[in-house]
N, C-alpha and C positions, 0 to 999 in steps of 0.2 A: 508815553502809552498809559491805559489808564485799561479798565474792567469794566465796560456800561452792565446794566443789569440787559437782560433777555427777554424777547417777547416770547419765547418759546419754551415751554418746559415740556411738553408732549407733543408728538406728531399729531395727524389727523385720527389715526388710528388707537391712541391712546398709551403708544410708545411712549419711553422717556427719551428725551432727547440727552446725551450727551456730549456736550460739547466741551470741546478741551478748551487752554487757555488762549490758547493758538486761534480757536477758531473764533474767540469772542474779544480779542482784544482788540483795538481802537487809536487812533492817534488822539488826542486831548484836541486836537482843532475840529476834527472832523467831530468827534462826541460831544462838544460845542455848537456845530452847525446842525447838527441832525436833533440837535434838542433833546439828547440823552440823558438819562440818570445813571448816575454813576453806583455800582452793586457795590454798596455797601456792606452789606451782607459778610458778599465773597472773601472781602478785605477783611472784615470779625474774624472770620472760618480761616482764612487762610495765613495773616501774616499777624492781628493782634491778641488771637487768643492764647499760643504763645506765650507770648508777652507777658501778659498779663499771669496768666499760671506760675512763671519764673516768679513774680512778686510776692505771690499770697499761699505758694506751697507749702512753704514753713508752718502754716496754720495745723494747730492738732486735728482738726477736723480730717485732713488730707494724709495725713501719717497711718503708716500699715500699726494693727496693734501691738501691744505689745508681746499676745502668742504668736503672733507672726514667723513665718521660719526666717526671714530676713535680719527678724531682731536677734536670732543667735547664730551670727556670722560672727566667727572669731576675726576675720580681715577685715582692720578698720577702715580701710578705704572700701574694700568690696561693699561694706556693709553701709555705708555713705553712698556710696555710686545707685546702689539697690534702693535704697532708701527714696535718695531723691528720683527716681525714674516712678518709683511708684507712686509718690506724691505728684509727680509733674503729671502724670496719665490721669490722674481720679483728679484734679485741677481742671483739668483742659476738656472730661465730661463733664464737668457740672458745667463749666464757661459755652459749651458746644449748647449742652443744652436750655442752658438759661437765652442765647443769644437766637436758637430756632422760636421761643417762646415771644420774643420779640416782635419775630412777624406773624406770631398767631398759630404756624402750618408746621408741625413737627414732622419728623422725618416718616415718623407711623404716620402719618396722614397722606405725606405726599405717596407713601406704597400703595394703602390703601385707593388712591385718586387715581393711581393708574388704573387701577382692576376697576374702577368706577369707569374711567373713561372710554378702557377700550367694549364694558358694557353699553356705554353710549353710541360708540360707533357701530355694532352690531344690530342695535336697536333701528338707528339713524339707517341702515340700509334695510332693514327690512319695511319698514316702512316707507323710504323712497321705492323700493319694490311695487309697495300695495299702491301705492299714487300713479307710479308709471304705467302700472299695468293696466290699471283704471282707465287713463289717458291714450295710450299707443300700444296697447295689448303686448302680446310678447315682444316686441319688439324692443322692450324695457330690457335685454337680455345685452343689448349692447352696451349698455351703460353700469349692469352689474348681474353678469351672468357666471354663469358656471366657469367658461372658459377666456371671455370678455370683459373688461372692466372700463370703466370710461379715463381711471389712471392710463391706462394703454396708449390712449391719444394724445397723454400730456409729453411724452415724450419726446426729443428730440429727431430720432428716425422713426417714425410712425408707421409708413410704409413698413417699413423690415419689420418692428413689433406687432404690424399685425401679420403678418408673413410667416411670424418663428410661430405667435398662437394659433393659426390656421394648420401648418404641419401638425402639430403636437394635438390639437382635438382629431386631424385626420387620422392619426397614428393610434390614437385612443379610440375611436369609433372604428376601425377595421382590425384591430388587436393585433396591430404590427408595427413592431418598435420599428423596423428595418427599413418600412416603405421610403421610398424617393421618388420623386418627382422633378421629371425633367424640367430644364432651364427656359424650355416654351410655353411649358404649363404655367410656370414658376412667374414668366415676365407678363403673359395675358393675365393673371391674375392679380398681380400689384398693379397692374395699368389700372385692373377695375376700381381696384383702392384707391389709387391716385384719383381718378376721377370722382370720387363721390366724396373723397374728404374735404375740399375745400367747401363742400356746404354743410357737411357732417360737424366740422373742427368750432364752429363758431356756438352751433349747439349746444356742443362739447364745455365751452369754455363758461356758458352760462350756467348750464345746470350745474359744474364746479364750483363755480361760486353759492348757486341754493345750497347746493350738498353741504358745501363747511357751513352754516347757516345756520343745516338742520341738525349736524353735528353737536353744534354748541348753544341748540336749544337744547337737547339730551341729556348733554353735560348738565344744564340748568338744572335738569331736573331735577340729576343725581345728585346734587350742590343743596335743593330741596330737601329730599327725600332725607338725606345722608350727614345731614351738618356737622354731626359729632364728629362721623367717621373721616369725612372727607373735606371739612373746611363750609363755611356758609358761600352764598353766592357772591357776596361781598369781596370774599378769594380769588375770587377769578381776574379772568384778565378780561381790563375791562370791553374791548374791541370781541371776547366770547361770551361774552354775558345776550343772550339772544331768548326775552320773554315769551314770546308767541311764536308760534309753530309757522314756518312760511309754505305756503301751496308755489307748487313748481310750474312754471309754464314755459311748455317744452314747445 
């Protein structure tokens, strides 16, 4: 088993992804065939900075002072055990951080690149907004509305999620949590849905694809605008790296 490195470190939204070991580990044949790079990185951070610390702690550099409260522990071993724990900790930051320096993105960056990104993505719809509306007037509401979203349809039961959003704006528009609706409303209703999604769905599937697009033109910008804060464009991954703004065609 081996650790590839990630195409993903944010959702579309500007979330961080985290992913546990579990979820990113790999067999060595298959991260072979899929033509992966192996995260090096991970392996720095996780198993040889350690390591390495063990070796060069002994350095005075790394030793508490000598007003330290640690230096006046009368228990020679206490005072050894204490000693090395703290030499091993102030090690293993310098090594964390020398080794972030490496690929350029310090951990204050990547904080920062979220609050960047999820500003991209807030940008990125409001402007899909101003284009749709342009295009198919409100009807841009199904694709990123108050109560509609066009994630809605990427769904695997589509019918029922638009079914649960339909109750829950009725419920909100007549100011009654309580309201129910019978099982014949309930089935003429999704029939309508069923019928109109299989032309609706393939829409669906394209403007998805603009959408992340314009997403990570957004990003670019903030990559622009931001380089101190949040890394150059160069940072990026290269498959979000997206120059020029795409017009939608719905």
């Amino acid at each position: 088993y081996v650790i590839p490195k990630t195409d993903i470190d944010f959702d579309l939204s500007g979330k961080k992804s985290n992913l546990t070991k579990g979820d990113r580990i790999e067999f060595v044949d298959v991260t072979k065939e899929l033509k992966k790079d192996i995260d090096l990185l991970y392996y720095l951070q996780n198993k040889i900075i350690g390591l390495c610390a063990r070796f060069i702690n002994y350095d005075d550099r790394y030793q508490p002072p000598l007003s330290d409260k640690i230096r006046q522990l009368k228990d020679s071993d206490e005072k050894y055990k204490q000693i090395d724990e703290y030499s091993q900790k102030k090690v293993k930051k310098w090594l964390e951080e020398y080794v972030d320096g490496l690929s350029g993105i310090s951990p204050k960056m990547m904080l920062n690149r979220g609050y960047a990104y999820k500003r991209a993505y807030k940008n990125a719809i409001k402007t899909a907004q101003s284009i749709l509306h342009q295009k198919i007037g409100n009807t841009y509401e199904i694709f990123h509305g108050e109560w509609l979203n066009f994630e809605d349809f990427k769904v695997i039961n589509t019918v029922e999620r638009l079914w649960e959003k339909f109750v829950e704006y009725v419920r909100a528009y007549t100011e009654n949590d309580n309201l129910l609706i019978s099982e014949g409303i309930k089935k003429s209703i999704c029939f309508d849905f069923t019928k109109h999604l299989n032309a609706l769905i393939p829409i669906i599937k394209k403007y998805d694809a603009s959408f992340h697009q314009l997403v990570y033109h957004m990003r670019y910008k903030e990559h622009i605008s931001n380089p101190d804060k949040i890394g150059p464009p160069e940072t990026m991954r290269k498959n979000e790296i997206v120059i020029k703004q795409l017009l939608y065609s719905i």
